[in-house]
C-alpha positions as CSV (number, residue, x, y, z in Angstrom):
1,X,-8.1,4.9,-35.3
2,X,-11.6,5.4,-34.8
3,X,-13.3,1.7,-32.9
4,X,-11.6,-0.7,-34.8
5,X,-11.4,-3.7,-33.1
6,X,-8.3,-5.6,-31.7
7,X,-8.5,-9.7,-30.6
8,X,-7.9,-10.8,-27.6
9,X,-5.6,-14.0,-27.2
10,X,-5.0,-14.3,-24.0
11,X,-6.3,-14.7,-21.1
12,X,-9.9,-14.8,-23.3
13,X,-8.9,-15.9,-26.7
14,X,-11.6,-14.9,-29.7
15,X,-13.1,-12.0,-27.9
16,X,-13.2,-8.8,-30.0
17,X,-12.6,-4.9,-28.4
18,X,-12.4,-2.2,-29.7
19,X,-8.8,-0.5,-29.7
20,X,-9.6,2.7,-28.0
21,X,-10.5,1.8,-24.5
22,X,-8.0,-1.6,-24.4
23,X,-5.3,0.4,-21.9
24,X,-7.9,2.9,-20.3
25,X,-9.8,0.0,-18.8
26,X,-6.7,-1.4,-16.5
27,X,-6.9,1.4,-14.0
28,X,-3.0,1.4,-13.5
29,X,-4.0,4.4,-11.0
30,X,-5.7,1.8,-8.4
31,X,-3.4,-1.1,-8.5
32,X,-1.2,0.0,-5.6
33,X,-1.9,-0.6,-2.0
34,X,-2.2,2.5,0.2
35,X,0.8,3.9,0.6
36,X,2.7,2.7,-2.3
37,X,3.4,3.5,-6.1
38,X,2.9,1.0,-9.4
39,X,5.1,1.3,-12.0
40,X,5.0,0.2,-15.6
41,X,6.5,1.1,-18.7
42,X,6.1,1.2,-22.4
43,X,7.9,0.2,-25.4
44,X,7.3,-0.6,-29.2
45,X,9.9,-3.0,-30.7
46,X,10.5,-4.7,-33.8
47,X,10.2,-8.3,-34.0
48,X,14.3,-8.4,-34.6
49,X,14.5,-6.4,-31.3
50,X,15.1,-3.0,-31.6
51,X,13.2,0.2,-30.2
52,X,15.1,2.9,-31.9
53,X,18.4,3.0,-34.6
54,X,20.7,5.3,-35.8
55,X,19.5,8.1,-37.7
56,X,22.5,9.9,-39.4
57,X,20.5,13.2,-40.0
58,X,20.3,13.9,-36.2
59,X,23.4,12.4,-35.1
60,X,21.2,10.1,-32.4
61,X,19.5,7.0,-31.8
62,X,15.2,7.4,-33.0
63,X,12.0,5.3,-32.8
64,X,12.4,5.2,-37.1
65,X,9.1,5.9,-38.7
66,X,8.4,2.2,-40.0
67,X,7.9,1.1,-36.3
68,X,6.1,3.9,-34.7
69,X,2.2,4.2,-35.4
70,X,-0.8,5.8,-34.5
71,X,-2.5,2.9,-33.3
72,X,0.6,1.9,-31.0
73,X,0.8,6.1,-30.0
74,X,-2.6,6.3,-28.7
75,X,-2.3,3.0,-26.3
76,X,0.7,5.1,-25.4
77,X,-1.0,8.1,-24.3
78,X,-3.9,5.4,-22.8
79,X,-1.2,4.4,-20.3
80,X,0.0,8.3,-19.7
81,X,-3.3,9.2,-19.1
82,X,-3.6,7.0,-15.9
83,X,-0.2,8.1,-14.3
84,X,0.4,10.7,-11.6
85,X,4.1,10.9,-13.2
86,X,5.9,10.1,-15.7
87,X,9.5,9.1,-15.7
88,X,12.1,9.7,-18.2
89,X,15.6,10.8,-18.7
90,X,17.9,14.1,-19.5
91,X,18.6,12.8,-23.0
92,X,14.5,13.3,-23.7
93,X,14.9,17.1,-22.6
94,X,18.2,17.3,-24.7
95,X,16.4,16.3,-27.9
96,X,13.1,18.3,-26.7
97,X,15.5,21.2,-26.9
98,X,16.8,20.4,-30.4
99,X,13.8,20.1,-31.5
100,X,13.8,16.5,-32.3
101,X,12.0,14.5,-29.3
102,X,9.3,11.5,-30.3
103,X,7.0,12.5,-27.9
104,X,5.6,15.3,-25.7
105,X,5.0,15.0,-22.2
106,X,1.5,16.7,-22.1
107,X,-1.2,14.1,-22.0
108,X,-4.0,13.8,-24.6
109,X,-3.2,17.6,-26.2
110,X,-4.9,17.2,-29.2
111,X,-7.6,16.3,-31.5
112,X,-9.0,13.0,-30.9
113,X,-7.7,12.6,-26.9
114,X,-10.6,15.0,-25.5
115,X,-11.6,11.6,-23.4
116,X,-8.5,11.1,-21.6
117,X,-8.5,14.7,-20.9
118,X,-11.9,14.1,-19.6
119,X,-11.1,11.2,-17.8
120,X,-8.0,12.3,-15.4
121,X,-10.8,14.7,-14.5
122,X,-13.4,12.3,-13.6
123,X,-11.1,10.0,-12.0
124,X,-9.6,13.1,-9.7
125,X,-6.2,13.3,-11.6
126,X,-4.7,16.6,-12.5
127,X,-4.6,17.9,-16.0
128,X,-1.0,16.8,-16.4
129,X,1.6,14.1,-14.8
130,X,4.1,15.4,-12.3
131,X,8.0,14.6,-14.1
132,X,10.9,12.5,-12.7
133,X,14.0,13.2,-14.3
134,X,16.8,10.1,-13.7
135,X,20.6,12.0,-14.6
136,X,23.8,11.4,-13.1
137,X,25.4,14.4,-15.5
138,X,22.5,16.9,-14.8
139,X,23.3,17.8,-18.4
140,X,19.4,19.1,-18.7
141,X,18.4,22.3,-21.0
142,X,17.0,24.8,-18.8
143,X,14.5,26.2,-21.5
144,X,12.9,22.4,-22.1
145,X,11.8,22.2,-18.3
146,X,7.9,22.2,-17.8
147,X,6.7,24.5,-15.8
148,X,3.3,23.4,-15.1
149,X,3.6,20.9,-12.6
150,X,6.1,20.0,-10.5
151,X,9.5,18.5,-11.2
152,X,11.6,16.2,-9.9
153,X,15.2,15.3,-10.7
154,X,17.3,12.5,-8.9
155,X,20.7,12.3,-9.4
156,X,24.3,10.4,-7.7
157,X,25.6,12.0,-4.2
158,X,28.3,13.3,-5.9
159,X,26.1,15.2,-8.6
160,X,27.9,18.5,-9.9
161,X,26.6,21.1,-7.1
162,X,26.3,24.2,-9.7
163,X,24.0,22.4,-12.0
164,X,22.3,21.8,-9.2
165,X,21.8,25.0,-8.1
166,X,21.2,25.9,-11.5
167,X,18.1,23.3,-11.4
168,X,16.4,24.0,-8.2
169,X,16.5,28.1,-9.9
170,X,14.8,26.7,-12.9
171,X,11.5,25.1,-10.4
172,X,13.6,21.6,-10.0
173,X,13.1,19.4,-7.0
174,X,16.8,18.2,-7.0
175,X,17.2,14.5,-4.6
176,X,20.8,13.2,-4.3
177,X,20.7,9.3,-3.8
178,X,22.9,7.8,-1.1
179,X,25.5,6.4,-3.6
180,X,27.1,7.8,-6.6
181,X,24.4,6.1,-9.0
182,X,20.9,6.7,-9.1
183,X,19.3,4.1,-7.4
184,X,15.5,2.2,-8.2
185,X,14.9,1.3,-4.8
186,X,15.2,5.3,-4.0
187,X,13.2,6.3,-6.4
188,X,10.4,4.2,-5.8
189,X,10.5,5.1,-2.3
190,X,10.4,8.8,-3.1
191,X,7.8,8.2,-5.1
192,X,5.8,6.2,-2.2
193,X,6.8,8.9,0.4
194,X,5.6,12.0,-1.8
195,X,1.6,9.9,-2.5
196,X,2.3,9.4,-6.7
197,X,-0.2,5.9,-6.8
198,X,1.0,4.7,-11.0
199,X,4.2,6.3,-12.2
200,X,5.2,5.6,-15.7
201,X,8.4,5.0,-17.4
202,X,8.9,6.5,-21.0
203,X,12.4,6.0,-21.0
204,X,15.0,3.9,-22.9
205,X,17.0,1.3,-21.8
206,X,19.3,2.6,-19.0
207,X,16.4,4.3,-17.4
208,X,14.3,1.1,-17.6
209,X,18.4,-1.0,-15.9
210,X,18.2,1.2,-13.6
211,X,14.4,0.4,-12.2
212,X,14.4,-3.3,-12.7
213,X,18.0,-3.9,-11.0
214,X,16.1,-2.8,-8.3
215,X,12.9,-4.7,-8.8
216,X,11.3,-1.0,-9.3
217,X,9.0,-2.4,-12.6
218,X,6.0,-3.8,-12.1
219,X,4.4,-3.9,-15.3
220,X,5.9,-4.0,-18.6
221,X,3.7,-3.0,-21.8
222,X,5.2,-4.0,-25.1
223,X,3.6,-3.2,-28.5
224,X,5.6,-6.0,-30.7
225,X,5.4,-4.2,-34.3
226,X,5.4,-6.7,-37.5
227,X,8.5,-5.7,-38.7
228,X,12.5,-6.6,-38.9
229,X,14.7,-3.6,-38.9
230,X,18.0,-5.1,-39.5
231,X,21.2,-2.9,-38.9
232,X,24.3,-2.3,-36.4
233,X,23.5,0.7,-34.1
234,X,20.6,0.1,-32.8
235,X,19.0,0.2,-28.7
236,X,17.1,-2.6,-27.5
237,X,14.0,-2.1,-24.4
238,X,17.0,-3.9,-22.0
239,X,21.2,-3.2,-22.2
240,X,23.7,-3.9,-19.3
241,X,23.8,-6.6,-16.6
242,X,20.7,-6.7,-14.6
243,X,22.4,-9.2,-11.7
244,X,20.0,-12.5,-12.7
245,X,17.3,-12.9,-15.0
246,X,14.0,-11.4,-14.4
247,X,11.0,-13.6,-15.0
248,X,7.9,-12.2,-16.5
249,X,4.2,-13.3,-16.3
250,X,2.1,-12.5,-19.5
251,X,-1.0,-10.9,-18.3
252,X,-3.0,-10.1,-21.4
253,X,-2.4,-10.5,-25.3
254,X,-3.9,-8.4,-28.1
255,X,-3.8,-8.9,-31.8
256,X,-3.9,-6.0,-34.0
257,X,-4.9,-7.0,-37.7
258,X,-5.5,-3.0,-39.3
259,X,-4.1,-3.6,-42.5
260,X,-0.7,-1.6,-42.3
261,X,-0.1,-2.1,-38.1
262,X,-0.2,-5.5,-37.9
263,X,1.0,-5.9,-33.8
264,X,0.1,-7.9,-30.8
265,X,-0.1,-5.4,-27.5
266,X,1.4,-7.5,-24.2
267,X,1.0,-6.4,-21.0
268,X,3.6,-8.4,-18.4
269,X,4.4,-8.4,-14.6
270,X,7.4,-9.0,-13.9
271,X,7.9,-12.1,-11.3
272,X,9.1,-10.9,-7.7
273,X,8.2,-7.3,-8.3
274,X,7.6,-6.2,-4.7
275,X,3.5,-5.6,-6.1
């Protein structure tokens, strides 16, 4: 990766920056008021529209090889490093557990991320995000839970009460919503009410329904990868009925031209997010 330089489009078109640094610099972490939460999310998608496709040899939907990227992966850990939790779903802990997950929920733990190590500790953040867990089933592996920070899990009001239990044994913080669905507008304000400032959504698509039905996404970050995937089973960043479409503002506009991940990085807001 090293400093190789990405151009700017938009909003200042022509100016060069280096790569590392382009997501670091937003300061997700101070964009909410006192006394309330941002959230943003992440996705890489092929120019055709997918984010992941079937993958035969693990029987389950993956981010195939030809779209994922280093360059794309450490913007990706840019944006973790500047959350106070992250929020993602059972079926991540389900594939952590077999063994086949994209990523890993520690921040910057490795070679070549000692700066974003450095700066959560400059900026007062601790060594790793808090997790939010969205699941209706509770179908979550015990033995993939972290244990090094604390936990939350929402589910529906009518979530099975032994795997509940079983949970809050494991270190869980277990919160039923009002309904029988998990809601967006409960998790944010469980977010708000327990002081998280930037929460970020690693999710896939339901996880990501869920939040915006609600209006619960204020930032959208979308590496658009050069390539066209083709084929049938596949997951796009958006499935389901959101009620009405969402308007989004583009905010800024990067063009990656490394030989071999060509990709423009977008950051959006989404119109009518409450901030």
């Amino acid at each position: 990766m090293g400093l190789m330089s990405v151009l700017s489009l938009y909003p200042e078109p022509g100016a060069k920056r280096p790569l590392r640094g382009t997501y670091l610099s937003l300061k997700l972490h101070e964009r909410a008021s006192a006394g309330e939460v941002h959230v943003y999310g992440n996705f890489i998608v092929s120019l055709d529209g997918r984010i992941s496709v079937w993958d035969s040899s693990l029987d389950d939907q993956q981010v195939p090889r030809s779209l994922a990227n280093a360059r794309d992966w450490r913007l990706y850990q840019e944006l973790a490093a500047q959350s106070d939790i992250m929020l993602t779903s059972a079926r991540y802990f389900r594939q952590l557990a077999a063994g086949c997950a994209q990523d890993l929920l520690p921040v910057a733990d490795g070679h070549g991320y000692e700066d974003l190590r450095e700066w959560r500790r400059e900026h007062g953040l601790q060594a790793q995000p808090d997790v939010l867990i969205l699941s209706a089933s509770l179908d979550i592996p015990l033995q993939a839970l972290p244990g090094d920070r604390r936990l939350w899990i929402v589910t529906g009001a009518d979530a099975p009460e032994q795997r509940v239990r079983l949970l809050e044994h494991a270190g869980a913080r277990v919160v039923r919503c009002s309904g029988p669905h998990v809601s967006g507008a409960e998790i944010r304000g469980l977010l708000e009410d327990q002081g998280y400032r930037s929460a970020y959504m690693i999710a896939g698509p339901q996880v990501h329904r869920t939040l915006l039905m609600d209006g619960a996404v204020d930032t959208l970050f979308l590496t658009h990868r050069f390539r066209l995937l083709g084929g049938s089973n596949f997951h796009t960043l958006l499935e389901g009925e959101i009620g009405s479409p969402r308007a989004l503002q583009l905010c800024t506009l990067y063009l990656d031209c490394e030989p071999g991940f060509e990709q423009f990085y977008a950051q959006y807001r989404l119109s009518g997010a409450p901030r």
